[in-house]
C-alpha distance (Angstrom), angle and dihedral (degrees) to the residues before:
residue distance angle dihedral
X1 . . .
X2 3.89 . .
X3 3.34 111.7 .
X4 4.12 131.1 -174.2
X5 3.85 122.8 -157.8
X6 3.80 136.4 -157.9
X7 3.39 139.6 164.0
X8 4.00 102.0 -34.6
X9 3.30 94.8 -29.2
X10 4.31 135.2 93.7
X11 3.41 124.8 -152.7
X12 4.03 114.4 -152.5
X13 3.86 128.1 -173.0
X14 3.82 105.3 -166.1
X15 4.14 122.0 -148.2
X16 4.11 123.8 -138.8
X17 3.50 96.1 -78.6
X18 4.31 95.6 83.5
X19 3.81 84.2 55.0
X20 3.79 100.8 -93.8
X21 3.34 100.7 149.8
X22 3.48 133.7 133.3
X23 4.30 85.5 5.1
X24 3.58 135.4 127.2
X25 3.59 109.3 -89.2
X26 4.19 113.4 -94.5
X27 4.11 135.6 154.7
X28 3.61 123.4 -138.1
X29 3.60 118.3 -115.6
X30 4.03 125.2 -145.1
X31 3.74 126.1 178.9
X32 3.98 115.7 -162.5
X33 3.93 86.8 -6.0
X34 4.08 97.1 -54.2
X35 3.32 119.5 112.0
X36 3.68 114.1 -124.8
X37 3.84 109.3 171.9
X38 3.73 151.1 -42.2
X39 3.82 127.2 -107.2
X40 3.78 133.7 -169.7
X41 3.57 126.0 -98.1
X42 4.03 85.7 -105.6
X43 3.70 90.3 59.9
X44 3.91 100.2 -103.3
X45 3.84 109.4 131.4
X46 4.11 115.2 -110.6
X47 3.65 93.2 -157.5
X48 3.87 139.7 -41.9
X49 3.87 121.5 64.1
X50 3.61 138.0 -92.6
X51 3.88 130.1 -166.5
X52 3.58 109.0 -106.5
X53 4.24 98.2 -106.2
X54 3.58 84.8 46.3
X55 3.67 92.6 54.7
X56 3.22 97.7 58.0
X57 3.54 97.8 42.3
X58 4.15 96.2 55.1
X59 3.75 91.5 38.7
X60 3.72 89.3 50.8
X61 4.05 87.3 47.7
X62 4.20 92.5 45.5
X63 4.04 94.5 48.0
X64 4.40 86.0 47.5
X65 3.70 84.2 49.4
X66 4.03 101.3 32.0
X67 3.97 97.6 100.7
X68 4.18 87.9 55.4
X69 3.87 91.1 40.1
X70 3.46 79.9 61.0
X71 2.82 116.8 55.0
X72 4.02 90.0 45.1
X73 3.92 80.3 55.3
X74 4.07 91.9 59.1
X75 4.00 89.0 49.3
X76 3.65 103.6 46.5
X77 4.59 82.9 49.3
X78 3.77 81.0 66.4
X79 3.60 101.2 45.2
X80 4.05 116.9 107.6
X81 3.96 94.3 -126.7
């Protein structure tokens, strides 16, 4: 599963095998290793929490990198797992 990292913070794009399919397009966030949520490609937050400065700091990173999140999105829908 791709993932990006900055600062203390990784960015994870997950394929059809954790049941994704058919749903709106989100990354799952982890600080220090732990996940602590997902958030939409338009920088809302799925679920989970996030400090306030670290809010806007991954949202900010997700909506720069939404169009190539994408697109990874619209391949993994068509993968067989």
């Amino acid at each position: 599963m791709p993932r990006n990292s900055f600062e203390k913070f990784i960015i994870e794009i997950r394929t059809n095998e954790h049941n994704h399919k058919k749903q709106r397009a989100h990354v799952h966030i982890y600080i220090h290793g732990e996940e602590v949520g997902a958030m939409f490609l338009d920088g809302t937050m799925k679920d989970g929490y996030l400090k306030s400065r670290d809010y806007k700091k991954v949202s900010a990173y997700v909506q720069a990198n939404a169009e190539r999140y994408q697109v990874m999105w619209d391949e993994f829908q068509g993968s067989e797992y």
